[in-house]
N, CA, C and O atoms as a GROMACS GRO file, in nm:
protein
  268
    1UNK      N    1  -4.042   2.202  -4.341
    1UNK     CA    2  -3.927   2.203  -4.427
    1UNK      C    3  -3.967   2.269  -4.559
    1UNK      O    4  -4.072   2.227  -4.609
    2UNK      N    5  -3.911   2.350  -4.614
    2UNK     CA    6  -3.916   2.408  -4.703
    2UNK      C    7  -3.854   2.374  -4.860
    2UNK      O    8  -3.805   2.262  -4.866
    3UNK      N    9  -3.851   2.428  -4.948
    3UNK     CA   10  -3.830   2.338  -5.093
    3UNK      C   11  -3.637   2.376  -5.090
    3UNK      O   12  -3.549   2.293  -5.110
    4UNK      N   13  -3.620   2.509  -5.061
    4UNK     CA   14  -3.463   2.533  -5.024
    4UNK      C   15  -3.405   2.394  -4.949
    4UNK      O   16  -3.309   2.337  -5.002
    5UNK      N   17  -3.463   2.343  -4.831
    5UNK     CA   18  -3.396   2.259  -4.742
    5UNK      C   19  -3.423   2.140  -4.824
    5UNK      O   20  -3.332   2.080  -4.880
    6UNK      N   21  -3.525   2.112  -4.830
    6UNK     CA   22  -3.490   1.993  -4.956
    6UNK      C   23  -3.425   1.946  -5.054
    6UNK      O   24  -3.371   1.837  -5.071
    7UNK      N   25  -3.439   2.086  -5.154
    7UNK     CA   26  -3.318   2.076  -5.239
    7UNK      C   27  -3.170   2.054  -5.188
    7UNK      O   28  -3.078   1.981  -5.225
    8UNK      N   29  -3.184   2.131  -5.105
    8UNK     CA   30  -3.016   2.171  -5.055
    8UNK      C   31  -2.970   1.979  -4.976
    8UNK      O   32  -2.854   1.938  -4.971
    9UNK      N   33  -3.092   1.896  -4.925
    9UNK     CA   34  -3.055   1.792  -4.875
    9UNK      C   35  -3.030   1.695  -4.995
    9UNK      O   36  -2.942   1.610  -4.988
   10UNK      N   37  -3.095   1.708  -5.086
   10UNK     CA   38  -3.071   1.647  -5.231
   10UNK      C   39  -2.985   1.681  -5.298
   10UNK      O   40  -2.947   1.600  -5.382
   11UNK      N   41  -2.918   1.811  -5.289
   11UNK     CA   42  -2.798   1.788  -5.361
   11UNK      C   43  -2.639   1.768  -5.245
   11UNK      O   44  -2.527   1.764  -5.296
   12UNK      N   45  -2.654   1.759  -5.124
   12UNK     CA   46  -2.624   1.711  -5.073
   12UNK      C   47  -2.584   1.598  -5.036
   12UNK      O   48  -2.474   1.587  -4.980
   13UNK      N   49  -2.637   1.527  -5.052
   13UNK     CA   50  -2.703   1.363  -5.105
   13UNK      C   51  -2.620   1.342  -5.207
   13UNK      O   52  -2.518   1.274  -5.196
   14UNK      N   53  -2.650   1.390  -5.294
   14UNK     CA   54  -2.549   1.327  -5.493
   14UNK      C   55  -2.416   1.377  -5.448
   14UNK      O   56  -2.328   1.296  -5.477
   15UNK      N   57  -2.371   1.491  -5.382
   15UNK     CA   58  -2.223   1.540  -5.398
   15UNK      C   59  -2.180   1.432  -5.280
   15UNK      O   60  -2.058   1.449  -5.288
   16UNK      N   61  -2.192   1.360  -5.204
   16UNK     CA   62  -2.146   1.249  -5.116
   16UNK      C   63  -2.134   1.146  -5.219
   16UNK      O   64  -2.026   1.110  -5.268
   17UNK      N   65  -2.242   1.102  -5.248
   17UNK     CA   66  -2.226   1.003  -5.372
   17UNK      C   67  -2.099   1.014  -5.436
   17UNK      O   68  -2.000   0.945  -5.411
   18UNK      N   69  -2.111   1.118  -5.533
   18UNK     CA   70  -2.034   1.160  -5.621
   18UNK      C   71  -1.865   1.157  -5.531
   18UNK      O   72  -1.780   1.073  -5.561
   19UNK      N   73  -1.847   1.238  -5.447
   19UNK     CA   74  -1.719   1.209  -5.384
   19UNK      C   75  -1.700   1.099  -5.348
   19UNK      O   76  -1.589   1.061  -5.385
   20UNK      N   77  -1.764   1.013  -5.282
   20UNK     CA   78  -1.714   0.842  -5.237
   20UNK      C   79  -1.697   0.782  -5.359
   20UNK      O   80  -1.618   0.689  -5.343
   21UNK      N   81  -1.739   0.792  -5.493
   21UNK     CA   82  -1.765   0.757  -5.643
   21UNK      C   83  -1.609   0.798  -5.672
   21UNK      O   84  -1.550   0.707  -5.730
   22UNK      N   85  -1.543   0.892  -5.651
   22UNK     CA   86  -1.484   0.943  -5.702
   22UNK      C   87  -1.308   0.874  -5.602
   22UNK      O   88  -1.199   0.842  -5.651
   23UNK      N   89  -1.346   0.877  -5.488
   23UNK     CA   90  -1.273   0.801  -5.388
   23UNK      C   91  -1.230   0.681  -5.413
   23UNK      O   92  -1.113   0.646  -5.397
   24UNK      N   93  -1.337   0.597  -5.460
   24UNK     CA   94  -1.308   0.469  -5.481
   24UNK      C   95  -1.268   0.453  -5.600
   24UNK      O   96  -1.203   0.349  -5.609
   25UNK      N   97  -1.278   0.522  -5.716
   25UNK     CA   98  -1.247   0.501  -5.798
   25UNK      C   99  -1.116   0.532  -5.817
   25UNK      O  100  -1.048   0.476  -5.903
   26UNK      N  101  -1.064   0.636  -5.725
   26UNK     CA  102  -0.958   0.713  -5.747
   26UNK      C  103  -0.963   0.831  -5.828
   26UNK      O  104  -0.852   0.886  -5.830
   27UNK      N  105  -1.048   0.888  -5.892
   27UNK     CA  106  -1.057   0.994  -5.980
   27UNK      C  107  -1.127   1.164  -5.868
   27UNK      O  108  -1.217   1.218  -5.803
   28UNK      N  109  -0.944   1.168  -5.946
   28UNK     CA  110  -0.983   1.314  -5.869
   28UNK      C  111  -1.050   1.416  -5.861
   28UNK      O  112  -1.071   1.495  -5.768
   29UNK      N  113  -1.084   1.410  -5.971
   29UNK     CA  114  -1.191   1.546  -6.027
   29UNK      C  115  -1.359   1.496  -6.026
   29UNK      O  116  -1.449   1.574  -6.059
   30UNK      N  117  -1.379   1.381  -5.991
   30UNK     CA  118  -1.534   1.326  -5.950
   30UNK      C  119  -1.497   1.346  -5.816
   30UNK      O  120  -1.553   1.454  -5.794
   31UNK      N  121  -1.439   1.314  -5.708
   31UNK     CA  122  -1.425   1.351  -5.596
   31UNK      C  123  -1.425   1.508  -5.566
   31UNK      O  124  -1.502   1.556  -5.483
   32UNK      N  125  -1.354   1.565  -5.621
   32UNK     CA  126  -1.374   1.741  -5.625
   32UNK      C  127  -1.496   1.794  -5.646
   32UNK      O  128  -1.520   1.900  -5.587
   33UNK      N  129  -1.618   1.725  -5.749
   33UNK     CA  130  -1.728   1.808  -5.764
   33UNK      C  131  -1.786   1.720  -5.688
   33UNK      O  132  -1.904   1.750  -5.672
   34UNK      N  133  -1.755   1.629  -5.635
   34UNK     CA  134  -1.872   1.553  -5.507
   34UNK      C  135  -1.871   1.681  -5.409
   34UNK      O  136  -1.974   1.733  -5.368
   35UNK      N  137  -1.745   1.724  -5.376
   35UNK     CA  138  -1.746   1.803  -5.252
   35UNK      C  139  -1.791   1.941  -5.290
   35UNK      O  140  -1.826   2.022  -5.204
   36UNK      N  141  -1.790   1.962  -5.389
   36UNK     CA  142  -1.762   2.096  -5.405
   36UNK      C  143  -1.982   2.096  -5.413
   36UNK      O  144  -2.041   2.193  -5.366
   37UNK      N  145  -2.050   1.993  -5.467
   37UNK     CA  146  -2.189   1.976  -5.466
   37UNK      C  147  -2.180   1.973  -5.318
   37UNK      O  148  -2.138   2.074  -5.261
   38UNK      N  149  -2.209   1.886  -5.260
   38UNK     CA  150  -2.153   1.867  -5.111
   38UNK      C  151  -2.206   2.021  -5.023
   38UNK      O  152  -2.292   2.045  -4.938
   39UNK      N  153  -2.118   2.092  -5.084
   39UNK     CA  154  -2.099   2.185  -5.009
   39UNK      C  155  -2.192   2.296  -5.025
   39UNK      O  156  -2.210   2.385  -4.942
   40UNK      N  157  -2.255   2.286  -5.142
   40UNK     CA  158  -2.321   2.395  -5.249
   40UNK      C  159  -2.500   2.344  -5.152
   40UNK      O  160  -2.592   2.412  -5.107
   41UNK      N  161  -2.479   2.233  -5.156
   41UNK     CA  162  -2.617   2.148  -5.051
   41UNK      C  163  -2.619   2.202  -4.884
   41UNK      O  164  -2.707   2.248  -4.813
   42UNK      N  165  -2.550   2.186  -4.874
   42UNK     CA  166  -2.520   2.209  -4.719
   42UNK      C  167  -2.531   2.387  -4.712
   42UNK      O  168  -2.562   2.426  -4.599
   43UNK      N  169  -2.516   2.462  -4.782
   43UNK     CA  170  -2.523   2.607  -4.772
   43UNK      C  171  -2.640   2.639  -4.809
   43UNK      O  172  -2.684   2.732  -4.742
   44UNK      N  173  -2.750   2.580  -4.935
   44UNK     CA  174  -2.869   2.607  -4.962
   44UNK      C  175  -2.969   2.525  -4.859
   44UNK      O  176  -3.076   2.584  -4.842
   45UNK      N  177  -2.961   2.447  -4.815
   45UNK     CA  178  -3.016   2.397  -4.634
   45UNK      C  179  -2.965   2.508  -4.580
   45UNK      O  180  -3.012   2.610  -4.630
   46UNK      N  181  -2.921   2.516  -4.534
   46UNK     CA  182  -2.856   2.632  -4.438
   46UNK      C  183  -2.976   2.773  -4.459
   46UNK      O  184  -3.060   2.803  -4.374
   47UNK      N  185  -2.959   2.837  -4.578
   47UNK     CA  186  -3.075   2.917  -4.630
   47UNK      C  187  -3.167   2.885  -4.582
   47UNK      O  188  -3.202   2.949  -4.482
   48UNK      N  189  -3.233   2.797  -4.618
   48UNK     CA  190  -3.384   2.772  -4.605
   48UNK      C  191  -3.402   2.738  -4.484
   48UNK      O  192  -3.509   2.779  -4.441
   49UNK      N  193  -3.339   2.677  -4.410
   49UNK     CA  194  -3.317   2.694  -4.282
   49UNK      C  195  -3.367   2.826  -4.210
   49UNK      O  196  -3.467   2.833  -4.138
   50UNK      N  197  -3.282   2.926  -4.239
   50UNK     CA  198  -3.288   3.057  -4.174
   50UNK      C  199  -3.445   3.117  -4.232
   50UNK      O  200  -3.531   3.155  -4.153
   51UNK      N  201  -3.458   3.117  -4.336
   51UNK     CA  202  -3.600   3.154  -4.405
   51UNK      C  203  -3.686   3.071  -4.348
   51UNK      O  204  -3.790   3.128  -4.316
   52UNK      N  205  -3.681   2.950  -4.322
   52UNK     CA  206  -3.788   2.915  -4.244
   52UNK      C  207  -3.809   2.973  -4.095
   52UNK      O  208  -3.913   3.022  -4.050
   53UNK      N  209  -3.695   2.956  -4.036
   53UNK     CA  210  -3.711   3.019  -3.905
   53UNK      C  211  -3.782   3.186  -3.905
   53UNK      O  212  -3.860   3.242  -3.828
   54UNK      N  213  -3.721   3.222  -4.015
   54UNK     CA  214  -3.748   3.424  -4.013
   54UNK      C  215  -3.892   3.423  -4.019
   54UNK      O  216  -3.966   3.503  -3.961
   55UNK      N  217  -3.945   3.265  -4.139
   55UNK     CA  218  -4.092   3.283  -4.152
   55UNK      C  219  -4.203   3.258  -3.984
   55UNK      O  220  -4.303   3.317  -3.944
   56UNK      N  221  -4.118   3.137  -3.922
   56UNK     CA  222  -4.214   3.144  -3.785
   56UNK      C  223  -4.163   3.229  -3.680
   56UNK      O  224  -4.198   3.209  -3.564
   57UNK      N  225  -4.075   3.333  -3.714
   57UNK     CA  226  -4.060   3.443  -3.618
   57UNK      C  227  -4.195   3.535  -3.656
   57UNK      O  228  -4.290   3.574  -3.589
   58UNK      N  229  -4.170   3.545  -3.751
   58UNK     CA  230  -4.271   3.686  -3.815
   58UNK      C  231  -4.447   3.615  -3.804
   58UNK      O  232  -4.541   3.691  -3.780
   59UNK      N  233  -4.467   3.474  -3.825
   59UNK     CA  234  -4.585   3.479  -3.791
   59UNK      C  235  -4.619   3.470  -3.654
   59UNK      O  236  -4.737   3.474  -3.619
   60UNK      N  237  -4.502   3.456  -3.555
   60UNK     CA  238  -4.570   3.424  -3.404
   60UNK      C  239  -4.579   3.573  -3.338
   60UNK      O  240  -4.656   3.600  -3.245
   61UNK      N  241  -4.473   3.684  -3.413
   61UNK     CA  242  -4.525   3.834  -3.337
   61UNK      C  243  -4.608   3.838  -3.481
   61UNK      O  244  -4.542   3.918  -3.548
   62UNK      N  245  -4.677   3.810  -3.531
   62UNK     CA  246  -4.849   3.829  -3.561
   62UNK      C  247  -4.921   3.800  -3.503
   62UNK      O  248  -5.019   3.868  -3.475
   63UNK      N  249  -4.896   3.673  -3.459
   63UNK     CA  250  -4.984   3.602  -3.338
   63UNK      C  251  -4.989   3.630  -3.212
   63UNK      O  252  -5.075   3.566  -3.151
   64UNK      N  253  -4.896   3.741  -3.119
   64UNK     CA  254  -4.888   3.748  -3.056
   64UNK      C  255  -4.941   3.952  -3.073
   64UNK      O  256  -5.023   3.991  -2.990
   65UNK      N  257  -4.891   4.048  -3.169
   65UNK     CA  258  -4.908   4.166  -3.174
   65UNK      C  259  -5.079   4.125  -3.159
   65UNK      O  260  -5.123   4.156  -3.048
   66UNK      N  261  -5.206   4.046  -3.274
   66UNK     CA  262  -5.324   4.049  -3.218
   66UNK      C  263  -5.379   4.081  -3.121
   66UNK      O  264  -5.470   4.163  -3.112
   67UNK      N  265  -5.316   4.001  -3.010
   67UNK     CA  266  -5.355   3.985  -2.844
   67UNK      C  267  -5.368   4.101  -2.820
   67UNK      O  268  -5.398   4.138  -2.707
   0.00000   0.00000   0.00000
């Protein structure tokens, strides 16, 4: 896991908070930046996601061009 997927699960994490915070309270505009964090998390995972994968593509045809 990479520092992208982390982050991105951490702010992921607070914008749920923040929207159920905002739910229960009834306040609409804490519910709006819950999701709108929420969402901003879930797309920077997503990134690092793919960058991680691109990174063990590229080292296994290293590992494999050697042979």
């Amino acid at each position: 896991m990479n520092r992208d997927e982390v982050e991105g699960k951490k702010q992921n994490l607070k914008g749920r908070i923040k929207e159920a915070a905002g739910t229960l309270t009834g306040n609409p505009d804490l519910e709006s930046e819950g999701a709108s964090e929420r969402a901003d998390g879930e797309v920077q995972e997503e990134i690092g996601r793919a960058r991680r994968k691109i990174g063990e593509s590229i080292e296994e045809f290293g590992k494999n061009f050697k042979k």
